[in-house]
KEVO-767998 format. One line per 2 residues: their letters; for each residue x, y, z of N, C-alpha, C. Coordinates in Angstrom, 3 decimals, always signed. Each point is the difference from the previous one (the first is absolute). Layout:
BEGIN
A> X/Y/Z/X/Y/Z/X/Y/Z ~ ...
END
This chain:
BEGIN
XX> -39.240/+12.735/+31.238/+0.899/+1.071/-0.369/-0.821/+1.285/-0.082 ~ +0.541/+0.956/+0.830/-0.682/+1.424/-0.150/+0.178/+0.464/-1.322
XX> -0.763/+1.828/-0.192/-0.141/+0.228/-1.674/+1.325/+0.743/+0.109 ~ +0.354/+0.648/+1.162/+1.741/+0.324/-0.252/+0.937/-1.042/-0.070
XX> -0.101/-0.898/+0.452/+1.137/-0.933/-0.505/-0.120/-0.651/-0.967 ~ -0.795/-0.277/-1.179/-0.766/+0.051/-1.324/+0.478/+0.992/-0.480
XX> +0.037/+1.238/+0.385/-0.025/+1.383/-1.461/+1.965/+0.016/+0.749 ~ +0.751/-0.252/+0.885/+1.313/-0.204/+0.374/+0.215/-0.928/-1.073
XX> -0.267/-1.104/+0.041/+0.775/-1.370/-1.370/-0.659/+0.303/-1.044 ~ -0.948/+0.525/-0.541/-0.202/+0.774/-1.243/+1.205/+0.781/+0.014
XX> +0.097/+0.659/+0.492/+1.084/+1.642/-0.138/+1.473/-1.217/-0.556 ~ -0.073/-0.483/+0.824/+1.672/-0.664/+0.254/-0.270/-0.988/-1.467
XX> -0.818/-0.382/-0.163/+0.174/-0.736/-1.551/-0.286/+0.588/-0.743 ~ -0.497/+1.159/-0.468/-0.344/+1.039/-0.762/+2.010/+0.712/-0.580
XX> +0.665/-0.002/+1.707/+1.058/+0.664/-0.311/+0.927/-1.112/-0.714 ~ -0.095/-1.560/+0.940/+1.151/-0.366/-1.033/-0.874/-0.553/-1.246
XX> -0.541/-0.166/-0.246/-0.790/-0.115/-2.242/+1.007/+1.167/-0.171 ~ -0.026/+1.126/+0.320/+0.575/+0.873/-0.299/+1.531/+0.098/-0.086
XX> +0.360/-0.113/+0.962/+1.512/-0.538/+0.145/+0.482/-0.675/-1.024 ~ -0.562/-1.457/+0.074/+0.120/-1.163/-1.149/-0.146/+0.689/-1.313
XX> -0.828/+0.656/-0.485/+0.152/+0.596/-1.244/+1.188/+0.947/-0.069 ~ +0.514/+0.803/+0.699/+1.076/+0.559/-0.237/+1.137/-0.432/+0.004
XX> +0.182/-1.573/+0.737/+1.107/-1.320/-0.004/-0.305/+0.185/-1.401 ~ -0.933/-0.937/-0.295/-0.110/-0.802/-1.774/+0.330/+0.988/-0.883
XX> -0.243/+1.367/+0.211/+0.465/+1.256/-1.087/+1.358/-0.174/+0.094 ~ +0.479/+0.399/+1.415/+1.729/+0.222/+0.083/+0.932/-0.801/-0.518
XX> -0.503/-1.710/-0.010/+0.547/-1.212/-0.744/-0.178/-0.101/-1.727 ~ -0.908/+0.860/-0.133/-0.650/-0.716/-1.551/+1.426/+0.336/-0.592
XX> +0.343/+1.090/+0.110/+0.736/+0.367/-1.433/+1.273/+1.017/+0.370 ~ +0.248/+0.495/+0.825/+1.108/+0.948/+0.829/+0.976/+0.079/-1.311
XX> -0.183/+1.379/-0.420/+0.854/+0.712/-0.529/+1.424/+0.415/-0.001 ~ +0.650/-0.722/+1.500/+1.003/-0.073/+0.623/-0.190/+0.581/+1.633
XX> +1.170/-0.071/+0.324/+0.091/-0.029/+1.816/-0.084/+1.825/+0.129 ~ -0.775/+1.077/-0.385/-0.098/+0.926/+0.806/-1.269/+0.278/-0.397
XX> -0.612/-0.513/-1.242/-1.249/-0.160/-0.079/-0.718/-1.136/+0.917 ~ +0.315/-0.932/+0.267/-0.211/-1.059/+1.241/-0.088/+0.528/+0.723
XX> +1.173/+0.905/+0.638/+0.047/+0.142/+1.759/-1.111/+0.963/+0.022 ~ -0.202/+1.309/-1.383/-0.735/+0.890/+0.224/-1.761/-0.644/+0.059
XX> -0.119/-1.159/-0.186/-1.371/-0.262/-0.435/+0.322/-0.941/+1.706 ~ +0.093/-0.440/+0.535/+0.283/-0.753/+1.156/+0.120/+0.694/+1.393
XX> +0.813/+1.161/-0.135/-0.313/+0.685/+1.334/-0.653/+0.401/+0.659 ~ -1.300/+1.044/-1.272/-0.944/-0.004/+1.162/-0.986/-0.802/+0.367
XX> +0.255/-1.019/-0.352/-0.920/-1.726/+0.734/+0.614/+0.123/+1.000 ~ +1.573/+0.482/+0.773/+0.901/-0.782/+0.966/-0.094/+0.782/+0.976
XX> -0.103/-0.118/+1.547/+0.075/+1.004/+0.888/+1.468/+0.777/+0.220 ~ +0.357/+0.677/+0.005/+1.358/+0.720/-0.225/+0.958/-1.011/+0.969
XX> -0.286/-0.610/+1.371/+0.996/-0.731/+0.204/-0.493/-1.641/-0.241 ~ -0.635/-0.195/-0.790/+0.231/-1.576/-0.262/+0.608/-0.801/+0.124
XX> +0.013/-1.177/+0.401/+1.201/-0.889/-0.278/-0.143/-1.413/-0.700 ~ +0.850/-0.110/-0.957/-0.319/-1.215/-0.785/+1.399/-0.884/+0.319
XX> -0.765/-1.444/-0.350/+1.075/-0.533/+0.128/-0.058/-0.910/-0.976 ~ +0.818/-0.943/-0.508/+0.469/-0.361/-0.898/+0.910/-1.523/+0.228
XX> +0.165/-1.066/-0.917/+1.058/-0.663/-0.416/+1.055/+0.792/-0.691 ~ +1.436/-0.776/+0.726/+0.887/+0.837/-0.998/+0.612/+1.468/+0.338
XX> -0.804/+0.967/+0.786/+0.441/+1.115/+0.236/-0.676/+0.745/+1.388 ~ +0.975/+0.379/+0.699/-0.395/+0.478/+1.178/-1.209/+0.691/+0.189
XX> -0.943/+0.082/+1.098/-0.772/+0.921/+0.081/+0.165/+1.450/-0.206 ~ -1.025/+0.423/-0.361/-0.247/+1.496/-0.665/-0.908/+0.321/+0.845
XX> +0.507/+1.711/+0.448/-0.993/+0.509/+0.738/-0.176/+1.503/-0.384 ~ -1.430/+0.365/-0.280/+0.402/+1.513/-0.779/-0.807/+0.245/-2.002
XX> -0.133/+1.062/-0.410/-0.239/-0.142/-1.264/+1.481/+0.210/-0.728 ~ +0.892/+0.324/+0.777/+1.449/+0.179/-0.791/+0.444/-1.032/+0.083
XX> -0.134/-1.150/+1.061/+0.871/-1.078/-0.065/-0.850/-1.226/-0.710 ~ -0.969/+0.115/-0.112/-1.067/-0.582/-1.459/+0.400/+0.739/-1.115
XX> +0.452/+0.803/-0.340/+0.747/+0.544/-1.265/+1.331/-0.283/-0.259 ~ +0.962/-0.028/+1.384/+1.753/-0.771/-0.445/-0.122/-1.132/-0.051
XX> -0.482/-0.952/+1.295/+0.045/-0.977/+0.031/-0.804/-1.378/-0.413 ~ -1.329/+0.825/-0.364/-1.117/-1.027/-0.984/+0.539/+0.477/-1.291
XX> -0.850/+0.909/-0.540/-0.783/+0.296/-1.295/+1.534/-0.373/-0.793 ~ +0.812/+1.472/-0.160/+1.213/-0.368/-0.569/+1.148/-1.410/-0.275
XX> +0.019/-0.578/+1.160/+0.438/-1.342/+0.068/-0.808/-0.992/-1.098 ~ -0.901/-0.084/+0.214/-1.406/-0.586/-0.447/+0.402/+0.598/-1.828
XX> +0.043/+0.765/-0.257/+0.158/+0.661/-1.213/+1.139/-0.071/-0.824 ~ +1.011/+0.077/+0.744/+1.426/-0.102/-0.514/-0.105/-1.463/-0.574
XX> -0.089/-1.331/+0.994/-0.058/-1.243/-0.179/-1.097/-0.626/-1.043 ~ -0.997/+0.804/-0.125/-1.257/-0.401/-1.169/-0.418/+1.067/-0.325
XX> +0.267/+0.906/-0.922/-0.115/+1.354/-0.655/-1.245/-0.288/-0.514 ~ -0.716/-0.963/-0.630/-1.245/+0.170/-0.370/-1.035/-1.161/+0.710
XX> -0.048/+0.394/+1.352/-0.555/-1.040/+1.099/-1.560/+0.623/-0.198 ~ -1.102/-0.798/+0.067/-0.946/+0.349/+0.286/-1.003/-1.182/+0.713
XX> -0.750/-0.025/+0.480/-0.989/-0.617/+0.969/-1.712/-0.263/-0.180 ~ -0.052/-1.238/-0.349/-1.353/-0.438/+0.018/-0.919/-0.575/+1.019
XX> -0.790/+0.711/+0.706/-0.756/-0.484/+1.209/-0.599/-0.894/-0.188 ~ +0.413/-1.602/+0.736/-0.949/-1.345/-0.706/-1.168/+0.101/+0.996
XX> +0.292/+0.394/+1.661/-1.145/+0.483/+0.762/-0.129/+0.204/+1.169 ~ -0.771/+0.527/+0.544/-0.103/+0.640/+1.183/-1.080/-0.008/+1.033
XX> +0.503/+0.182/+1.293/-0.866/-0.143/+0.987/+0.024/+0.791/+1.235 ~ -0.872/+0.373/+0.510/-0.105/+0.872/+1.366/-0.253/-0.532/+1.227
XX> +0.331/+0.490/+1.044/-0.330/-0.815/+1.252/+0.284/+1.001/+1.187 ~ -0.297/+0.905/+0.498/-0.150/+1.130/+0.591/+0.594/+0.893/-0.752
XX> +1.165/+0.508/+0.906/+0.412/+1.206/-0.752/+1.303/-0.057/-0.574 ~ -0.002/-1.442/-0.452/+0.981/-0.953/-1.050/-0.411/-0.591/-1.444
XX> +1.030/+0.381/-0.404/-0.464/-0.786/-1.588/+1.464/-0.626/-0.636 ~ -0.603/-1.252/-0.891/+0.491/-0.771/-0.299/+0.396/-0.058/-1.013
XX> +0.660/+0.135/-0.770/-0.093/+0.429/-1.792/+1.349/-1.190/-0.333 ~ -0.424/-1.061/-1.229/+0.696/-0.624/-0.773/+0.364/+0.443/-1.007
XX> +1.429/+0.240/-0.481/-0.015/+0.548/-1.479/+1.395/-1.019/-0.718 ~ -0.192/+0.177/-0.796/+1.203/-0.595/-0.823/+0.722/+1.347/-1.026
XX> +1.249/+0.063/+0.451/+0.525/+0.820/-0.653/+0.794/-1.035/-1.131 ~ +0.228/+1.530/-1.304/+0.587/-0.407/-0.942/+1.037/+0.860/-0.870
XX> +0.860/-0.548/-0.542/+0.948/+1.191/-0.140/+1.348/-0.853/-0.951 ~ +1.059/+0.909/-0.283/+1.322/-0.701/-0.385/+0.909/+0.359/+0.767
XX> +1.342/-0.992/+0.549/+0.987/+0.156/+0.509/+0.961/-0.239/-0.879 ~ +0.774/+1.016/-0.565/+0.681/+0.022/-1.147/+0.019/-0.245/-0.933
XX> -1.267/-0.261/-0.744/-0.609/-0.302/-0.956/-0.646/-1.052/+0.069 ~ +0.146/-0.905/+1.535/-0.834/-1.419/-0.008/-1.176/+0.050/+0.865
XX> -1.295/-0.147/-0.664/-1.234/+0.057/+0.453/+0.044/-0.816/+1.157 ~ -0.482/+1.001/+0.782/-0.047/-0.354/+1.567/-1.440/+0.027/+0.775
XX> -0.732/-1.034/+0.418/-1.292/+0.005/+0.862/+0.081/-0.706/+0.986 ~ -0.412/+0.788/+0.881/-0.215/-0.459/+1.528/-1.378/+0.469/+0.778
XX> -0.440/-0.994/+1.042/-1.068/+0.130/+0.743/+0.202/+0.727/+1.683 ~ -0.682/+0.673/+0.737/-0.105/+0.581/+1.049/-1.409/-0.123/+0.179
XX> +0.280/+0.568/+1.660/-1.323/+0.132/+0.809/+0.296/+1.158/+0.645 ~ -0.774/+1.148/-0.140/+0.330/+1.063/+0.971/-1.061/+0.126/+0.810
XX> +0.232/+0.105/+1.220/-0.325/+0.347/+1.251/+0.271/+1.520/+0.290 ~ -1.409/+0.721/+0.038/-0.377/+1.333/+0.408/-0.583/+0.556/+0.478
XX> +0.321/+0.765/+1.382/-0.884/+0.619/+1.045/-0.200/+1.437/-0.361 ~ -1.306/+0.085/+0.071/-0.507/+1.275/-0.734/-0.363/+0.677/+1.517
XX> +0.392/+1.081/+0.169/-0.465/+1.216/+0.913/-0.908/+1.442/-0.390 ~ -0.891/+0.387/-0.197/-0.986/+1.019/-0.719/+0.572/+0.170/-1.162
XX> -0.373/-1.205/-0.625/-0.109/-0.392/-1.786/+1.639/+0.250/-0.314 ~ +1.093/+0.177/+0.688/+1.469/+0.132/-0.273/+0.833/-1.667/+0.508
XX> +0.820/-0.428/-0.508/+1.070/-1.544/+0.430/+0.626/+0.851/+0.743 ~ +0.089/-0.534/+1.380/+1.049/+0.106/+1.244/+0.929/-0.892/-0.106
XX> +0.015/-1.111/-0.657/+0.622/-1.521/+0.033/-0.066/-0.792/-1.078 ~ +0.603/-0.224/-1.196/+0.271/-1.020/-0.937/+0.801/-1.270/+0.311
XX> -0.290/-1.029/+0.241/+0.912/-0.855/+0.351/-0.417/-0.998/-1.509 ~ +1.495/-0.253/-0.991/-0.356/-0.507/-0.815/+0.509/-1.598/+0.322
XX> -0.665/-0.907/+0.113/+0.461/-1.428/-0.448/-0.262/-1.142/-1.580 ~ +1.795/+0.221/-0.209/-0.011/-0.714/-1.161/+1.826/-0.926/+0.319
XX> -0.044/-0.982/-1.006/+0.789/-0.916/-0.157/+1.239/+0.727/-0.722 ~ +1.120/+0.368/+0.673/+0.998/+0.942/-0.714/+0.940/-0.823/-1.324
XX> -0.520/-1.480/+0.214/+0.779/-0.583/-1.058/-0.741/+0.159/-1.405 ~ -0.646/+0.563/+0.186/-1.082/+0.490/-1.384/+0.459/+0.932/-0.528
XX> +1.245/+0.894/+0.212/+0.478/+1.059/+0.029/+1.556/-0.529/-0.425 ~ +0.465/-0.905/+1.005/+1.629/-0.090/+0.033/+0.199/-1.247/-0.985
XX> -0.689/-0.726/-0.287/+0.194/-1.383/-1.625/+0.150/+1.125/-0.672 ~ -0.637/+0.940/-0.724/+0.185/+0.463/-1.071/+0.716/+1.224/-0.258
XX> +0.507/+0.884/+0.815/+1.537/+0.489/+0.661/+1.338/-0.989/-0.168 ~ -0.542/-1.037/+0.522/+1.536/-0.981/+0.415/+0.430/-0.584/-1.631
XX> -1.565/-0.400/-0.806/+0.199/-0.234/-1.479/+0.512/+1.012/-0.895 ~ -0.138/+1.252/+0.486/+0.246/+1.013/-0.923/+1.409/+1.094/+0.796
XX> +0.589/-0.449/-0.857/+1.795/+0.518/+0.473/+0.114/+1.864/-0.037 ~ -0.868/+0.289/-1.377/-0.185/+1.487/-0.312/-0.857/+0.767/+1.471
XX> -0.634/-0.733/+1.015/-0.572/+0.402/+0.834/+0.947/+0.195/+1.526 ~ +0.954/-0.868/+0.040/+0.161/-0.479/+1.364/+1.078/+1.665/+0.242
XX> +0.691/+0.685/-0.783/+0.475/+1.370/+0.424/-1.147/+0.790/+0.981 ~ -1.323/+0.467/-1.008/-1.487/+0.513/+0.454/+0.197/-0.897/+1.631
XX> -0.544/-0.992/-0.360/-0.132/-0.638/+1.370/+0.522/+0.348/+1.337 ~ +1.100/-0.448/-0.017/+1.597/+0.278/+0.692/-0.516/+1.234/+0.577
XX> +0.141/+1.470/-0.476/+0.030/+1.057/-0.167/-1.124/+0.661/+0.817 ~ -1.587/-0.962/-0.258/-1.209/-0.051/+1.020/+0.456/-0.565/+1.259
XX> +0.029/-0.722/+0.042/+0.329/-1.087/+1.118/+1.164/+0.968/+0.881 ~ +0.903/+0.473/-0.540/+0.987/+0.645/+0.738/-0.555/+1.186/+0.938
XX> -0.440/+0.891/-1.145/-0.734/+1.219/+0.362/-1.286/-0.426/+1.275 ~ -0.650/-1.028/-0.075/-1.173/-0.541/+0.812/+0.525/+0.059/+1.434
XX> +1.410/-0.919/+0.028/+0.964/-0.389/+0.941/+0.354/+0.791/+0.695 ~ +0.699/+1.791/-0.513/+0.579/+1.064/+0.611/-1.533/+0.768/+0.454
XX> -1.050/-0.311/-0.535/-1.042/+0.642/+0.531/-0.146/-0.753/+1.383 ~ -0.204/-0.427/+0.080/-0.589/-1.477/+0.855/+1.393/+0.428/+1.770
XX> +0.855/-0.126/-0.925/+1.080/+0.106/+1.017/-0.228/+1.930/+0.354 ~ +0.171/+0.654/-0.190/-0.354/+1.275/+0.194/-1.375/+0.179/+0.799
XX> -0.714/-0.431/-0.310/-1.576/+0.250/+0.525/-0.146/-0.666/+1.444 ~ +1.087/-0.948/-0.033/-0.180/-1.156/+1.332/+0.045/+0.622/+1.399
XX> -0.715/+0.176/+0.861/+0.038/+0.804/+1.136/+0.756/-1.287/+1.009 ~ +0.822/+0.895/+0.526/+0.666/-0.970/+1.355/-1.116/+0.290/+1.096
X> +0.562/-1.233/+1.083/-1.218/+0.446/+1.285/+0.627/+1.059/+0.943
END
């Protein structure tokens, strides 16, 4: 390996340590969804796209603000995220976290894996994989939730259908 392609994967792991610390900040403790989105965007390249269980792709820092953060917020108002751990592998990283939170007053935890392509130290690409029934048992148990729900899910739906490009 040459000393530029050495001081190149220095740079590139230098940026996501960096990255990753501003994940584990943005999860610790979020003050709510505009303090989130505001601590999250500028990690995100302005057209990002994440994708998700549960809700259509998002493309954009506005449509990571209707269609993540807020959704995400409405449904677990005091959601926050513990990084169990992480890994790099070019200009991808791997991050496990377990989120935790209440859905209508019933303590709610679930596990993910996010998948993230970093482009000059910014996410071009979040692709999150997690088990959505970690989410919908304790919705389906809790009756005070399923209006909230409904209401996401709907809104997700008219996005989804709106955004859909014909050929």
């Amino acid at each position: 390996m040459s000393v530029i392609e050495t001081a190149v994967e220095q740079d590139e792991a230098t940026a996501a340590q960096a990255w990753v610390e501003g994940f584990i900040e943005g999860w610790r403790a979020p003050a709510g969804p505009e303090s989130f989105a505001a601590h999250f965007k500028p990690m995100l390249d302005p057209e990002v796209r994440m994708i998700q269980p549960q809700l259509p792709a998002c493309i954009g820092h506005r449509a990571f603000e209707e269609q993540f953060v807020r959704p995400l917020f409405e449904l677990i108002p005091d959601v926050r995220g513990e990084v169990e751990h992480w890994a790099m592998r070019g200009n991808r990283l791997y991050i496990e976290l377990t989120l935790h939170g209440h859905i209508a007053g019933r303590a709610v935890r679930f596990r993910a894996c996010d998948r993230i392509t970093l482009r000059d130290g910014l996410a071009v690409e979040r692709v999150s994989y997690a088990d959505p029934t970690q989410l919908l048992a304790p919705v389906a148990r809790t009756p005070r939730a399923w209006g909230r729900f409904v209401r996401i899910q709907g809104r997700a739906l008219a996005n989804s259908l709106t955004t859909r490009r014909t050929p």
